[in-house]
C-alpha positions as CSV (number, residue, x, y, z in Angstrom):
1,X,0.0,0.0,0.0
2,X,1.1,3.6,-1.1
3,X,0.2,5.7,2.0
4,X,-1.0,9.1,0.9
5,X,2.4,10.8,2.6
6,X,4.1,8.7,-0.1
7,X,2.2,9.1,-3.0
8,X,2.8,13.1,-2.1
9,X,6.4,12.4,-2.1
10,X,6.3,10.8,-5.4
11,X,4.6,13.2,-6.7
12,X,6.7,15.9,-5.6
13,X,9.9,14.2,-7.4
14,X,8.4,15.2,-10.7
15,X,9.3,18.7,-9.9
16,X,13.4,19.5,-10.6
17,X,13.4,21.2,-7.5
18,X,12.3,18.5,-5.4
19,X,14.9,15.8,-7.3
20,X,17.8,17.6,-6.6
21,X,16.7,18.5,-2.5
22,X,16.1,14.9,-2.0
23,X,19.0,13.4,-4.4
24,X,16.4,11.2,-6.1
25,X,14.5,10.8,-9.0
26,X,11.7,8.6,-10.5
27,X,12.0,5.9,-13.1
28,X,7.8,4.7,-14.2
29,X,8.0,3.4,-17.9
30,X,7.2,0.2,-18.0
31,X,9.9,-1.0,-20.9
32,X,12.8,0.3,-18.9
33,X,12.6,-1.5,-15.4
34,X,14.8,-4.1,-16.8
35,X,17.6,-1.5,-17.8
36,X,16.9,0.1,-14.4
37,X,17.5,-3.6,-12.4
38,X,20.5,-4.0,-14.8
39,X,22.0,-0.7,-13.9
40,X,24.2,0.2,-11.0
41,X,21.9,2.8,-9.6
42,X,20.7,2.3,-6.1
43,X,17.0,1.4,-6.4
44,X,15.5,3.3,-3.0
45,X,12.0,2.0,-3.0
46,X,9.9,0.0,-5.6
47,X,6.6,-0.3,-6.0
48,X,4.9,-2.7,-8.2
49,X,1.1,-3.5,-9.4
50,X,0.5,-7.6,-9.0
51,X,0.2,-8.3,-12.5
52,X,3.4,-6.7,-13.6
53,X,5.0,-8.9,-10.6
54,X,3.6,-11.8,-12.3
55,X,5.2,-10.7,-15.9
56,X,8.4,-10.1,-14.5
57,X,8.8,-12.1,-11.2
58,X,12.0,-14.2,-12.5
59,X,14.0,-11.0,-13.8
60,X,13.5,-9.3,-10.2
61,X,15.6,-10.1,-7.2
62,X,15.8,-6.6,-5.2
63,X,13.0,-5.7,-2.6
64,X,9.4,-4.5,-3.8
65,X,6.1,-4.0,-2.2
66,X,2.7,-5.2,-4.1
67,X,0.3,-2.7,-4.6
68,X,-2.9,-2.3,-6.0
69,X,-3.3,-0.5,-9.6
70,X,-5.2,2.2,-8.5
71,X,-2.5,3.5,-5.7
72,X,-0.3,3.6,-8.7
73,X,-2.1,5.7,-11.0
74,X,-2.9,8.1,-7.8
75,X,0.8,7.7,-7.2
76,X,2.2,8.7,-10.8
77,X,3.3,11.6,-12.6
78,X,1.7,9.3,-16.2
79,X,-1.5,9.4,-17.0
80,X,-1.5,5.5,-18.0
81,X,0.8,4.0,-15.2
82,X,-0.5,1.4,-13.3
83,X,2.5,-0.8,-13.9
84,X,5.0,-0.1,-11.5
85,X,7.3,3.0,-9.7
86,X,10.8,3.3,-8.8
87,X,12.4,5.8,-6.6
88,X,16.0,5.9,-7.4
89,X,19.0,7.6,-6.1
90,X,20.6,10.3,-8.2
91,X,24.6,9.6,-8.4
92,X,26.4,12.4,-7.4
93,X,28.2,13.4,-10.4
94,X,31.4,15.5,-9.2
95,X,32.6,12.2,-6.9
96,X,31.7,10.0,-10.1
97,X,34.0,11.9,-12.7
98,X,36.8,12.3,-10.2
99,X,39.5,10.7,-10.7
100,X,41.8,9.7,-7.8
């Protein structure tokens, strides 16, 4: 279950402002979750409808909760998602490019 404090907090990461105070960002398409698990970002939370689970249950091995379709589409900045969420920490580009 999305709680209604969450589903503001999602929300308010589809404003630039927000993404850079909190360091995170959003990642909803449903095509690009696999590129997301594959990728070396830090997933922070994950939220996924049942029957996406079932489409993708043997490609997932990080931690997820189930929720209902509805609390998705309340939850997104689509107008069609009711696949999944991920809230994903940004990297911190300076430290990234640095070479020691």
């Amino acid at each position: 279950m999305i709680s209604k404090n969450k589903t503001k907090y999602i929300k308010s990461l589809h404003d630039k402002k927000f993404r850079k105070e909190y360091g995170e960002f959003l990642v909803e398409w449903e095509k690009s979750i696999e590129e997301l698990i594959k990728s070396n970002y830090e997933i922070i939370e994950l939220f996924l409808s049942e029957n996406f689970y079932k489409k993708i249950k043997d490609k997932i091995n990080i931690k997820f909760e189930i929720c209902s379709e509805e609390e998705l589409s309340k939850a997104s900045t689509l107008k069609n998602n009711n696949s999944w969420i991920a809230i994903v920490k940004q990297k911190n580009d300076k430290l990234d490019n640095y070479i020691f």
